[in-house]
C-alpha positions as CSV (number, residue, x, y, z in Angstrom):
1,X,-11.4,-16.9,-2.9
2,X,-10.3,-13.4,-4.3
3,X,-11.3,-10.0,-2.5
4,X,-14.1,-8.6,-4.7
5,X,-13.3,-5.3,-6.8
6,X,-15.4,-3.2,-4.8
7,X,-14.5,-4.6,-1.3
8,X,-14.4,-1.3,1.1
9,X,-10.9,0.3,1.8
10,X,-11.9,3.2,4.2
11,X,-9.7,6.2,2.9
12,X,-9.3,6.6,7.1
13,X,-7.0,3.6,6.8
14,X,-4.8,4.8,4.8
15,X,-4.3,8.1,5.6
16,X,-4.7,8.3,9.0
17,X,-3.1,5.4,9.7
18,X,-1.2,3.1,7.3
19,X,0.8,6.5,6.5
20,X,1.1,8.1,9.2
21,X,4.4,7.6,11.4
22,X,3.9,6.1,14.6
23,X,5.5,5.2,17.6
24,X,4.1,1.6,17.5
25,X,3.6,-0.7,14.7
26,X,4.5,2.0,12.0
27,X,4.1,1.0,8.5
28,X,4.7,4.2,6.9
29,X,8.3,3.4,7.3
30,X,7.7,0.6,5.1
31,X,5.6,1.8,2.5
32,X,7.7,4.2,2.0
33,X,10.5,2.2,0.5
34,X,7.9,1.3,-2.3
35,X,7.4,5.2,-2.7
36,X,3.7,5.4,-1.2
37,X,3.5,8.4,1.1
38,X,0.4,11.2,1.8
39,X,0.8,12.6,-2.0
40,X,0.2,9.1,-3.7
41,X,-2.9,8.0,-1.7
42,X,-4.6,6.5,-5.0
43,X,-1.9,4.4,-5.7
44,X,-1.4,2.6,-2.7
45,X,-5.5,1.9,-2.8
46,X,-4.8,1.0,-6.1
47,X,-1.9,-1.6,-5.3
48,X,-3.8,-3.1,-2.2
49,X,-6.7,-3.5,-4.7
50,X,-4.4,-5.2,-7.3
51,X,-2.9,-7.4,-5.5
52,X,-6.3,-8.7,-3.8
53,X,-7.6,-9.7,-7.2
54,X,-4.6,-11.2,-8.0
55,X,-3.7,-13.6,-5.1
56,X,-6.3,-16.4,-3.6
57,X,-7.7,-14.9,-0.4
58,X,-7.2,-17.1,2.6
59,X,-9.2,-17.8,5.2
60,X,-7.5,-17.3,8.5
61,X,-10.1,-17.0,11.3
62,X,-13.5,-16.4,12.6
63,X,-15.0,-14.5,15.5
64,X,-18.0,-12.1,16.2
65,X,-17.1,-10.2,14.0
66,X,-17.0,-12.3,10.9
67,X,-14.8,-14.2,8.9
68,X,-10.8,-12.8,8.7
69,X,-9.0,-13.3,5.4
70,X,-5.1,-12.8,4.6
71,X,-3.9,-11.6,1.3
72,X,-0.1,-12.3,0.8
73,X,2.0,-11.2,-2.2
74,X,4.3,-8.1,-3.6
75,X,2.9,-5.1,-3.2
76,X,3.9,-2.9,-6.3
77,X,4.9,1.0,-5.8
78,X,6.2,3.7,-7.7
79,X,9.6,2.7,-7.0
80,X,10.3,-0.4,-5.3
81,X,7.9,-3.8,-4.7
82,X,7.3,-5.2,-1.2
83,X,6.1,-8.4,0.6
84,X,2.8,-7.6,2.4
85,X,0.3,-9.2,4.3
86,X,-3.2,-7.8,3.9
87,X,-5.9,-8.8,6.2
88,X,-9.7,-8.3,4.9
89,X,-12.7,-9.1,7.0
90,X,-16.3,-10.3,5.5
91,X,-19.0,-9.0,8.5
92,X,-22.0,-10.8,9.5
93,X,-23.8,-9.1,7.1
94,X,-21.6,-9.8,3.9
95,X,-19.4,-7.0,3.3
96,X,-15.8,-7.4,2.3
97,X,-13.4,-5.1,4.0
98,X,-10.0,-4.2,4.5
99,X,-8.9,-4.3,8.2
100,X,-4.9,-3.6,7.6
101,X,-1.5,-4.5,5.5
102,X,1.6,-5.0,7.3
103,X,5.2,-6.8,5.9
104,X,5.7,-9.9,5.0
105,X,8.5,-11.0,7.2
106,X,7.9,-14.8,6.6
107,X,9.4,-13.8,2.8
């Protein structure tokens, strides 16, 4: 399965939290070595979305929730490319969103 092109990516995730240092489980670290940071916002939406209709979406679990799916591949940036995980969820109702990206360290 791929992650539709109009899956939701709340703009919250990304700026309040995927770039944004913090003291646990920071990932603006990392996507800063691609070159994403506050100023490119569109481009890192636009990478996630890339590489989501690119790769085969696999199922990884289901709860309450809905159904978790893991998107792995080479996230392109500005500068550099990185190995990401990105983890989508489909709800009970049927919507396709994106929960969170964080490395690839199995690469």
């Amino acid at each position: 399965m791929r992650i539709p092109i109009d899956a939701i990516i709340p703009p919250a995730k990304l700026t309040k939290y995927l770039l944004v240092p913090l003291a646990e489980s920071d990932k603006s670290d990392y996507l800063a070595r691609a070159g994403f940071d506050q100023s490119n916002v569109p481009l890192l939406e636009a990478a996630i979305r890339k590489l989501s209709a690119t790769v085969d979406a696999v199922r990884d679990r289901v709860n309450q929730f809905g159904t978790y799916y893991v998107v792995r591949g080479m996230l392109q940036g500005p500068i550099a490319v990185l190995p990401v995980r990105s983890v989508w969820i489909q709800g009970t109702e049927g919507v396709i969103s994106f929960v969170t990206l964080v490395p690839d360290e199995d690469d």
